[in-house]
N, C-alpha and C positions, 0 to 999 in steps of 0.2 A: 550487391554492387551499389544499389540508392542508398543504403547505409551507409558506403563509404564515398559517399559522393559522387558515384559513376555517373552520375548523366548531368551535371551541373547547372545543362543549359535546357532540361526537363519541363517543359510548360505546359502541358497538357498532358494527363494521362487518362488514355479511356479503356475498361476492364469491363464492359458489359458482357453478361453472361458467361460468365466464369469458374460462378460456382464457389465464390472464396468463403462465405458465409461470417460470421463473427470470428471465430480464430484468424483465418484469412485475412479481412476488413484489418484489423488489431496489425498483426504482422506485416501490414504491408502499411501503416500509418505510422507505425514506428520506424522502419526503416526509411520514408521517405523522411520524415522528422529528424532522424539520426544524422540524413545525408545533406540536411540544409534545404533542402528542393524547394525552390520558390513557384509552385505549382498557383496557375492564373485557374484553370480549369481541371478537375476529376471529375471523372464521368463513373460511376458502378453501378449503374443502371440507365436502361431508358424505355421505347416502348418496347424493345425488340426481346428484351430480357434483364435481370437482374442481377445477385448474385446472392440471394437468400443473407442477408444480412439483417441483423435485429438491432434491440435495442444497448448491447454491450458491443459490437459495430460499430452503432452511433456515437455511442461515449468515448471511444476511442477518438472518434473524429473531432468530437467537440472538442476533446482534451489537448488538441493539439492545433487547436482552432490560432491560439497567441503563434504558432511556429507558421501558417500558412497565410501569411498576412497579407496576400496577394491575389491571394484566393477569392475571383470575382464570379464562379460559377459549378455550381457540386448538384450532380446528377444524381438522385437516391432512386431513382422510379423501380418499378418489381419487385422490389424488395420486401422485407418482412418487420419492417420499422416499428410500426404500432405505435398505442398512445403513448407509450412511455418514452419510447422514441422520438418523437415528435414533440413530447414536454420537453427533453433534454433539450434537444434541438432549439427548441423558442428560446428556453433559457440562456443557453449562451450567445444567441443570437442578440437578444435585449443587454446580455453584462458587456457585448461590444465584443466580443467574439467576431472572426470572419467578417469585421468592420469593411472591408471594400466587394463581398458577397451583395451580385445585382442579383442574380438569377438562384433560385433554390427549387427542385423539381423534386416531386415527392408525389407523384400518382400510382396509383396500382398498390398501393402496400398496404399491410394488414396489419 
């Protein structure tokens, strides 16, 4: 249904502890992508739980960083991000990626 633009007026999405891991993460980034969703805030982790997402999770997210351009706050915490995750991250962060991103939360992860 986000793929097809079911929730238009979507601004917040929070999925902690869920369980979605990397395939999950992916399929649920594309479909928001697809559906246009101008999401201010995702939430896929915080202290309470995560969702075992790694570093092809993350590149999902990055990759779609130009479609969430609104995107002032993205919850990564318990997750399983690691360094490579966290280099992608920087990096699109620096090319101006998620350009209006205040808040980036990234504790607990390995």
């Amino acid at each position: 249904a986000l793929g097809r633009g079911g929730a238009p007026r979507l601004r917040e999405l929070s999925l902690e502890a869920n369980g979605l891991g990397d395939a999950g993460a992916e399929a649920l980034v594309r479909g928001l992508a697809a559906g246009g969703q101008r999401l201010g805030r995702l939430s896929l982790g915080n202290e309470v739980g995560g969702n075992a997402i790694g570093s092809s999770g993350v590149s999902a997210l990055t990759d779609a960083f130009h479609v969430f351009d609104e995107l002032i706050e993205l919850r990564l915490s318990n997750n399983q991000v690691g360094a490579r995750g966290a280099v992608g991250l920087a990096t699109a962060l620096g090319l101006g990626g998620a350009a209006r991103l205040v808040r980036l939360t990234l504790a607990s992860n390995r």
